[in-house]
C-alpha positions in Angstrom: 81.7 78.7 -26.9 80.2 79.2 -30.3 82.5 78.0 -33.4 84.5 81.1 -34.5 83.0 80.8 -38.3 83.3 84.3 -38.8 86.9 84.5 -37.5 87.4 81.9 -40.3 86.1 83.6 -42.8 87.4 87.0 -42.0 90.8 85.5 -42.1 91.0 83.9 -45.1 89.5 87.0 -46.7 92.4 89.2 -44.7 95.1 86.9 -46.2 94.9 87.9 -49.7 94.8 91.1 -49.0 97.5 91.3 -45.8 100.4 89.3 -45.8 99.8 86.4 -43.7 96.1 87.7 -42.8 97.4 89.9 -39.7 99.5 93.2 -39.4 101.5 91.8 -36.8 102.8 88.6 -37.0 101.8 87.3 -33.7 98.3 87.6 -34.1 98.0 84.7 -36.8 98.4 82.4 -34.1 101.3 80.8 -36.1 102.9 79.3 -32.5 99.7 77.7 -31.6 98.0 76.4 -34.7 94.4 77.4 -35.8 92.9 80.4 -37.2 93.1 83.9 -35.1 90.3 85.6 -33.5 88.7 89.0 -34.8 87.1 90.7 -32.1 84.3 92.8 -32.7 84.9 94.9 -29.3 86.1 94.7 -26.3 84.7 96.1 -22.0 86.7 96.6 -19.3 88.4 92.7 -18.4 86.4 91.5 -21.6 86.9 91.0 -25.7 84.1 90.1 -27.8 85.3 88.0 -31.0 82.6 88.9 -34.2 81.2 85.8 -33.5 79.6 86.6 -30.6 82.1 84.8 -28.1 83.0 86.8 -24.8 86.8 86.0 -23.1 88.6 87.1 -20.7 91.1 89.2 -21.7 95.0 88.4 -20.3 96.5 90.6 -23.8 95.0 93.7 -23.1 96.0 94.6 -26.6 99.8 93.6 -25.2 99.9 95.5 -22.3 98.0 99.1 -22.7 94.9 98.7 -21.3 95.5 98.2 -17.8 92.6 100.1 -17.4 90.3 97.9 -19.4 88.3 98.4 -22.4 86.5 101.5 -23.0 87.7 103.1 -19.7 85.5 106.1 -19.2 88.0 108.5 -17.9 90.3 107.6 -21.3 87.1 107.8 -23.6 85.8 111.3 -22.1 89.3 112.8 -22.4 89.7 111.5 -26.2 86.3 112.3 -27.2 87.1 116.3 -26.1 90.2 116.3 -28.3 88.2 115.0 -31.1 86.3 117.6 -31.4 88.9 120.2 -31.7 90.8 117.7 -34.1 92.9 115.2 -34.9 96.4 116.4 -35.9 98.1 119.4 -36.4 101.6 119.4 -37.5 102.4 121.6 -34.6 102.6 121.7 -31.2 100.1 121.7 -28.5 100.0 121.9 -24.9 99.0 118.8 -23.9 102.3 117.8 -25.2 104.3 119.2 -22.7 101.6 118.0 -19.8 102.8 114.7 -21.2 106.0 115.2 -20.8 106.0 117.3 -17.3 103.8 113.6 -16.3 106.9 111.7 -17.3 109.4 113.8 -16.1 107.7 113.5 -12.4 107.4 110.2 -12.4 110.7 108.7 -13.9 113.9 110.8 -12.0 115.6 109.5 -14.8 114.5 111.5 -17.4 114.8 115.3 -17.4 113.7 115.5 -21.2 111.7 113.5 -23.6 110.8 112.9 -27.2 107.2 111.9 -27.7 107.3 109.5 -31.1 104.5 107.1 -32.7 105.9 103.8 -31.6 108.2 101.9 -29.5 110.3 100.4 -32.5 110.7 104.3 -33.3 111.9 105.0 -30.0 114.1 102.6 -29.6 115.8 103.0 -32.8 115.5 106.9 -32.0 117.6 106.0 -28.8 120.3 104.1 -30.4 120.9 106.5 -32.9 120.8 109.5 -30.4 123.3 107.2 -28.3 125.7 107.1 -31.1 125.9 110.6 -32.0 126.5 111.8 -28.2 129.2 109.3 -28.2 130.4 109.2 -31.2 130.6 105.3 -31.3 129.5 102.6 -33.4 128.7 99.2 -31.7 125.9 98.4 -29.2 125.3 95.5 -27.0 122.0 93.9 -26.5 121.0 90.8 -24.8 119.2 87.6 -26.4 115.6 87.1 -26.3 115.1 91.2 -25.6 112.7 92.9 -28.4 113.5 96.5 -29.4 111.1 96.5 -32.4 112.2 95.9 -35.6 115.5 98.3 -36.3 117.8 97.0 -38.2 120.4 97.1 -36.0 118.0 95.2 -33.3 117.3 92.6 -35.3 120.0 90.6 -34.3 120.2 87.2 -32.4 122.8 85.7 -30.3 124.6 82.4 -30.8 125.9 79.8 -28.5 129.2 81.2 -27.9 130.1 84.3 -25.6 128.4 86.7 -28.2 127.5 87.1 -31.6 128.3 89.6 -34.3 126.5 90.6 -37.2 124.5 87.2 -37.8 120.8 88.9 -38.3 117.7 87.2 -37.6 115.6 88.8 -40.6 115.9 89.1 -44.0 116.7 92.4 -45.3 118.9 93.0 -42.5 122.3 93.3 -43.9 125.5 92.2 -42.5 126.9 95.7 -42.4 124.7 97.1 -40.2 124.2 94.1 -38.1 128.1 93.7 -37.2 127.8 96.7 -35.3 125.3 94.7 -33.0 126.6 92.3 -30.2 123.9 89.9 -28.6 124.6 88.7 -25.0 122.5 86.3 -23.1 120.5 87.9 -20.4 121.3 87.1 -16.9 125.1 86.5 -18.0 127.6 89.4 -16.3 130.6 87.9 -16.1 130.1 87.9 -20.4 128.6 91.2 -20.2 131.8 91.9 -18.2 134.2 90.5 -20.4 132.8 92.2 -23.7 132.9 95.6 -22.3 136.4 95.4 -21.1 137.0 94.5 -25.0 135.2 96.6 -26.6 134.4 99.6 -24.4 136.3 102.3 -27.0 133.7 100.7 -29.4 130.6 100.6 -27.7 128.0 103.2 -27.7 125.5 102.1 -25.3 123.7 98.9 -24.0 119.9 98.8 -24.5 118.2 96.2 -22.5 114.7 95.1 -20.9 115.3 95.3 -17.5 112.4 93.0 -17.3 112.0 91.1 -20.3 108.9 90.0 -22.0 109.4 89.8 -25.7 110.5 85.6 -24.3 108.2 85.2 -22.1 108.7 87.3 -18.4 111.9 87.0 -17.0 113.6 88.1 -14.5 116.9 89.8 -13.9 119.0 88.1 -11.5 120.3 89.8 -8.0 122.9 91.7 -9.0 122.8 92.0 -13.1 121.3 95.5 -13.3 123.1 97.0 -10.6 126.7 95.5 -12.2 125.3 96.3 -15.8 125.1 100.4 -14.5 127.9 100.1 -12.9 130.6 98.8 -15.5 128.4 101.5 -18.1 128.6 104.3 -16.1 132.5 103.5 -15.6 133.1 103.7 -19.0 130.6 106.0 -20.0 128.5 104.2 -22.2 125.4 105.4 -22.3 123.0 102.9 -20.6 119.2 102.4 -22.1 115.8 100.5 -20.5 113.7 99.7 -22.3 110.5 100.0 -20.7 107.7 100.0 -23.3 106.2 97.1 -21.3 107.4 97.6 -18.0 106.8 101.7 -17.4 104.0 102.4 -15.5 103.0 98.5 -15.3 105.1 96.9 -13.2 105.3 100.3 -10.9 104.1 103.2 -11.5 108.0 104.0 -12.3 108.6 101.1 -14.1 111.6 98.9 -13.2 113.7 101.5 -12.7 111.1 102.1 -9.9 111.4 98.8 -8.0 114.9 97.6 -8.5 116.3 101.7 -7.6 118.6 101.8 -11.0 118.6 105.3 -13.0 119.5 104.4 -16.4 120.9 107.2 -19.1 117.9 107.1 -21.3 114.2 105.0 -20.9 112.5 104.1 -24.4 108.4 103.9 -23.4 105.2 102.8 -24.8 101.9 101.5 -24.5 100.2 102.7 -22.1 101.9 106.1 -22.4 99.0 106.1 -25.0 96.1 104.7 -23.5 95.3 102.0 -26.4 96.4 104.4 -29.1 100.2 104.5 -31.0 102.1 106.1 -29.1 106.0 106.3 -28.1 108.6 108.2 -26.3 112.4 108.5 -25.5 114.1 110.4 -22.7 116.9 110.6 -20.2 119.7 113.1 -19.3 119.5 116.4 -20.5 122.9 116.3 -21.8 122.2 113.5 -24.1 118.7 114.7 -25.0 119.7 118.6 -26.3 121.9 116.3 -28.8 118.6 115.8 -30.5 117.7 118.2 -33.5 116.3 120.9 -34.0 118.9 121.3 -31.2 121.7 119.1 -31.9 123.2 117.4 -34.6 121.2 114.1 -34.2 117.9 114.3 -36.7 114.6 112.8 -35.3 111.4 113.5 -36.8 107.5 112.2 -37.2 104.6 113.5 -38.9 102.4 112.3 -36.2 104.7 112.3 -33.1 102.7 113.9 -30.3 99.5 113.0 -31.3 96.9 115.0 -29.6 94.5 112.0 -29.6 97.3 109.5 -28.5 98.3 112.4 -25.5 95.0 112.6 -24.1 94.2 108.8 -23.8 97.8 108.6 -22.2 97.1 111.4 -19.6 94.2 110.0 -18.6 95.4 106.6 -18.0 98.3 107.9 -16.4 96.8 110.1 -13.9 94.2 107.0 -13.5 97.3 105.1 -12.6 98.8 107.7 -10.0 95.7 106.9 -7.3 96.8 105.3 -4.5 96.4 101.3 -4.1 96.4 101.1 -7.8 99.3 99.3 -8.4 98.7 97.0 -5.1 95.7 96.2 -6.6 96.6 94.7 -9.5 99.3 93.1 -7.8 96.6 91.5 -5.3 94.6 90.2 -8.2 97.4 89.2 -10.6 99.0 87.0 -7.4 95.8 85.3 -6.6 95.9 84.4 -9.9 99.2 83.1 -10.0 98.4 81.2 -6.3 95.7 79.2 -7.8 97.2 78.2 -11.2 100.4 77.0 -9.2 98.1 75.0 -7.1 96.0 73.2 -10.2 99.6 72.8 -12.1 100.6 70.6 -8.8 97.3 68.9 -8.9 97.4 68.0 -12.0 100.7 66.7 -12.1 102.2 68.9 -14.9 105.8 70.4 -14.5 105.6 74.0 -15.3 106.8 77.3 -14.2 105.3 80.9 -13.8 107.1 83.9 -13.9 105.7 86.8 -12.2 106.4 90.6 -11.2 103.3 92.7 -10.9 100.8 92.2 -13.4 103.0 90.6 -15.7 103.4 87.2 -15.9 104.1 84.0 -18.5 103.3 80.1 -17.8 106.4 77.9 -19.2 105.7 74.3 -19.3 108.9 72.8 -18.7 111.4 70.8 -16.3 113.3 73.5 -15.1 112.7 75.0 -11.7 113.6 78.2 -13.1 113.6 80.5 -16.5 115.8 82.6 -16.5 117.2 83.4 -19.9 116.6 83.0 -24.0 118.1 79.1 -24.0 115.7 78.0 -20.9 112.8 79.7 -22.6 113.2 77.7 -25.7 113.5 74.7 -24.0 109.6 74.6 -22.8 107.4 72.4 -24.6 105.8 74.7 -27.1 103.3 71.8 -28.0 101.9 71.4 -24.4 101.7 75.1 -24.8 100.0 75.1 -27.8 97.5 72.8 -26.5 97.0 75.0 -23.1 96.3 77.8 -25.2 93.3 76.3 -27.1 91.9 74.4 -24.4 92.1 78.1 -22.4 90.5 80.0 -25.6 87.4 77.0 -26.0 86.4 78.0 -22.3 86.8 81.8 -22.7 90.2 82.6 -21.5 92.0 84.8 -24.6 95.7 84.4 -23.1 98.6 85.0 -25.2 98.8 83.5 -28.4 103.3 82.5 -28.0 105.0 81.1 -25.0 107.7 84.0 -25.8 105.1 86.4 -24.6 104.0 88.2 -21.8 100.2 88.3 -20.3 98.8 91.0 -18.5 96.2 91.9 -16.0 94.1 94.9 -15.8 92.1 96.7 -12.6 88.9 95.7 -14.4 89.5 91.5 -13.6 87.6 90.7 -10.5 88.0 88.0 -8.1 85.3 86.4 -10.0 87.6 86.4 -13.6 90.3 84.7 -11.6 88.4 82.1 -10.2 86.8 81.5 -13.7 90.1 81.4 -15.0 91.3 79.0 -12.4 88.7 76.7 -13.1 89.4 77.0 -16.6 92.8 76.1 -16.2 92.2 72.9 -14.3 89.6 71.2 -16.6 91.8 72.2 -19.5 95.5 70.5 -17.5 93.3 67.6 -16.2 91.9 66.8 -19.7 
C-alpha cells in the first residue's frame, strides 16, 4: 500500500472547516486511531482512496451498495431522471412505483411515506405512533440505533430499564423520560415493563437484527413474544429495518423470522447509494398521517426522483432469483475461512452472521448476544485488526459496534484475498 499522504492532508484541511474533519462521526476513525481515508471513487467490490490505494470494500457506504459501485443498471436509470431534472416539489410517478415495490414485497405494509433519511423515518414513526395512540412513552432496547431523535438518543443502565438519562448533549431530560431502554435479548424485562406501563406506552421500536453494536442476533423466541405481548395490548409494534430490508432477505427480517410488525422504518438501499428513507405499515395507522390525519409529516425533498430511480433499480436488481443465495454463499465462505485462521491462530474471537451481514468480536465469550457482551470485546485487539486489514487492502468497518457488509460484486477471489489478509494480520 502506498502511504495515505493525501488522506492526511485532506483531513486536516476538512477539520477546520467540519467539525471533527467528517460529517459523520464514524468516519474519523475515532474507535481505531489514525487518520480516515478519502476515497477518490469507488467499482463494484472496490474503493479507491485519493491516494491511489485500491481496497476491498466490506462498508459498502454502510450497507446500500449491495450492488457494488457504479452498478450499471442503477447509473442508467439515474442518469434518465437527470435529464428531466432533479426535484420538483411535487409528485411524480415513479413515486408510487416505489411504493407499489414496497408494498409487494413487505405484507406488512399497505401504505408508505417516502422521507430523506432513516433518522427521519424513524422519528416520523414514533411521532405517527403517538398520535394513533394517543400515548406518550416508548420502549427501545440498548445498543439499537434509530438515528439521532431526541427521544432515541437514550441509553440504558444496569438496572431493569432506564428513564430519561440521555446519551447526548442537547437531549433534555423532558423529552428523554418518555424513553425506556431495555436490553436486547431480555423478555422476561420486556415483559415486566409492559405489564407496568402498557396504559403509557405508545409503541416499541426495535432492530429486529441489530447492527448499530455490531450484528446481533435475536434469541429464539424474543420477536415472536415481543409481537405477541404488543399486539395484546395494542401497542403499536415498529422494525426497524433500514439495515436489514432487502439485505438480509429480500423481505428483510420480517421475511425470515415470519413476524408482521405494525409499522417498518427503511433505508439505504431503498435508495441505491443516494439519501433516501421511508415509513409504512397498517393502513389504519398510516391515514393518521397528514394531509390526511392529524399527524404533520413533511420534506422538501422527500421522494426524490433521483433517490427513486437508483432505489428501483437496485430493488428490481435484487428481486432475480438466486440473488440473495448468492450473497449468502459468498458472505459464508467468507465467514468459514476467517473462523478457520481465528483457530489457527489462536485468537478467541466470535463472528456474528445472518446473510451478508456480519461483525468479528474479539472476545472470550462464546456468544454476543446483547449491548453489555458487545462492550466487553477487546476494542484494542480490534483496533489493531482493523489497521493491519486496511495496510493489505481490506477497508472493513472502522468500530467494533458496526456492522460489515457484502455485495454481489465480491468474488471468490476477494474472499480468499481477504482470508489471506486476515491470517498474516492475526499471526503477526
Amino acid at each position: 500500500m502506498k502511504n495515505r499522504i493525501k488522506s492526511k492532508q485532506y483531513f486536516s484541511q476538512a477539520q477546520k472547516v467540519i467539525p471533527g474533519g467528517v460529517n459523520s462521526p464514524v468516519r474519523a476513525f475515532g474507535a481505531v486511531g489514525g487518520e480516515p481515508v478519502f476515497i477518490a471513487r469507488g467499482k463494484g467490490a472496490y474503493i479507491y482512496d485519493v491516494d491511489g490505494n485500491k481496497y476491498i470494500d466490506y462498508v459498502l457506504s454502510w450497507g446500500p451498495m449491495i450492488l457494488g459501485h457504479v452498478d450499471s443498471r442503477v447509473i442508467k436509470e439515474v442518469a434518465k431522471t437527470l435529464k428531466n431534472g432533479t426535484s420538483f416539489g411535487a409528485p411524480t410517478k415513479k413515486e408510487i412505483e416505489l411504493a407499489e415495490l414496497i408494498t409487494e414485497i413487505y405484507p406488512s405494509i399497505e401504505k408508505v411515506r417516502l422521507v430523506s433519511s432513516g433518522t427521519e423515518a424513524a422519528m416520523s414513526a414514533i411521532r405517527l405512533a403517538r398520535g394513533f395512540t394517543g400515548k406518550d412513552k416508548i420502549i427501545k432496547f440498548e445498543g439499537c440505533y434509530h438515528g439521532h431523535f431526541d427521544s432515541l438518543l437514550v441509553k440504558a443502565g444496569s438496572g431493569l430499564a432506564t428513564f430519561g438519562v440521555p446519551s447526548s448533549k442537547g437531549v433534555t431530560k423532558g423529552i428523554a423520560q418518555d424513553t425506556i431502554a431495555l436490553p436486547f435479548n431480555d423478555i422476561a424485562k420486556v415483559k415486566e415493563v409492559i405489564e407496568k406501563e402498557k396504559d403509557n406506552l405508545a409503541c416499541v421500536i426495535v432492530e429486529p437484527i441489530p447492527a448499530n453494536m455490531g450484528v446481533i442476533l435475536p434469541k429464539g423466541n424474543f420477536l415472536t413474544t415481543l409481537r405477541e405481548i404488543t399486539k395484546k395490548y395494542n401497542i403499536v409494534l415498529i422494525f426497524d429495518e433500514v439495515i436489514s430490508g432487502f439485505r438480509v432477505a429480500l423481505g428483510g427480517a420480517q421475511e425470515i423470522f415470519g413476524i408482521k410488525p405494525d409499522l417498518t422504518v427503511l433505508g439505504k438501499i431503498i435508495g441505491g447509494g443516494f439519501p433516501i428513507g421511508a415509513f409504512g405499515g397498517r393502513a389504519d395507522i398510516m391515514n393518521y398521517l397528514s394531509p390526511e390525519g392529524p399527524v404533520y409529516q413533511a420534506g422538501t425533498l422527500s421522494g426524490n426522483p433521483v433517490a427513486v430511480s437508483a432505489g428501483l433499480a437496485t430493488i428490481k436488481a435484487l428481486t432475480k432469483e438466486g440473488t440473495h443465495e448468492k450473497l449468502d454463499n459468498i458472505t459464508q465462505a467468507l465467514i468459514g475461512g476467517l473462523s478457520k485462521i481465528i483457530v489457527k491462530t489462536n485468537h478467541k474471537a466470535v463472528i456474528n452472521r445472518i446473510g451478508s451481514l456480519f461483525t468479528i468480536f474479539f472476545s472470550d465469550k462464546n456468544i454476543i448476544c446483547d449491548y453489555n457482551d458487545a462492550s466487553s470485546c477487546d476494542l484494542k485487539k480490534f483496533a489493531k485488526f482493523f489497521q493491519g486489514m486496511l495496510a493489505q487492502g481490506i477497508y472493513l468497518a472502522p468500530s467494533q459496534f458496526e456492522a460489515n457488509f457484502i455485495s454481489v460484486k465480491h468474488s471468490l477471489q476477494d474472499i480468499v484475498k481477504t482470508i489471506r489478509s486476515a491470517e498474516r494480520v492475526l499471526t503477526k
